[in-house]
N, C-alpha and C positions, 0 to 999 in steps of 0.2 A: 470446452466453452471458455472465452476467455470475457474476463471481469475488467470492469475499472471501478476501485476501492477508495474510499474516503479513509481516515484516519480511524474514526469509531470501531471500526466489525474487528480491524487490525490488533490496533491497540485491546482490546477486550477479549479476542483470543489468545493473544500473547498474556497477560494476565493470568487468563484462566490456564495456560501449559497448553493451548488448544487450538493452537495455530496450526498445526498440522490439518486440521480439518479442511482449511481453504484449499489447497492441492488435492485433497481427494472430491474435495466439492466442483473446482475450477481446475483445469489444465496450466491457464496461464493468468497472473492478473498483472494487472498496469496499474499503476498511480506515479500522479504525477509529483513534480519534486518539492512543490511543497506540503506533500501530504508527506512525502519522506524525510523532511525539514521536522515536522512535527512529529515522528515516531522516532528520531536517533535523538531526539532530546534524552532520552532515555536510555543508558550504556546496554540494558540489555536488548531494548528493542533491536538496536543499532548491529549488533553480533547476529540476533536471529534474522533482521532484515537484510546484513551483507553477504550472512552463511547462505544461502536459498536461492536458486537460478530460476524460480518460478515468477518471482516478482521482479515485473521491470520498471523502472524508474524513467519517467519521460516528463522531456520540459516543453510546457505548454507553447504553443505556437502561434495558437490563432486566440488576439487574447482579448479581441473584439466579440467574440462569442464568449469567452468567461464572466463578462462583465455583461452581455445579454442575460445568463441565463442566472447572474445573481439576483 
């Protein structure tokens, strides 16, 4: 299954050492770059988020429906 993640679930596994749980939870998740913006604030997020080929970084496109669906 694959996910698209907000910074919250991210951020608060990483905390807890418990990041690992989203790869056995999800196959693949996505977020987009500025939710990536918002986790390498952090030196260590940034190692766990660049070490990891499960999570992919995608820059929003359509940004007529971001501002719909705020």
């Amino acid at each position: 299954m694959i996910i698209i993640s907000d910074t919250s679930p991210i951020t608060n596994l990483i905390q807890l050492d418990k990041w690992d749980l989203l790869q056995r939870l999800f196959s693949d998740i996505i977020i987009p770059n500025e939710v990536y913006e918002e986790l390498v604030v952090y030196e260590n997020h940034r190692i766990i988020i660049e070490s990891i080929d499960w999570i992919t970084v995608i820059s929003v496109s359509d940004t007529e429906k971001v501002e719909s669906l705020k």
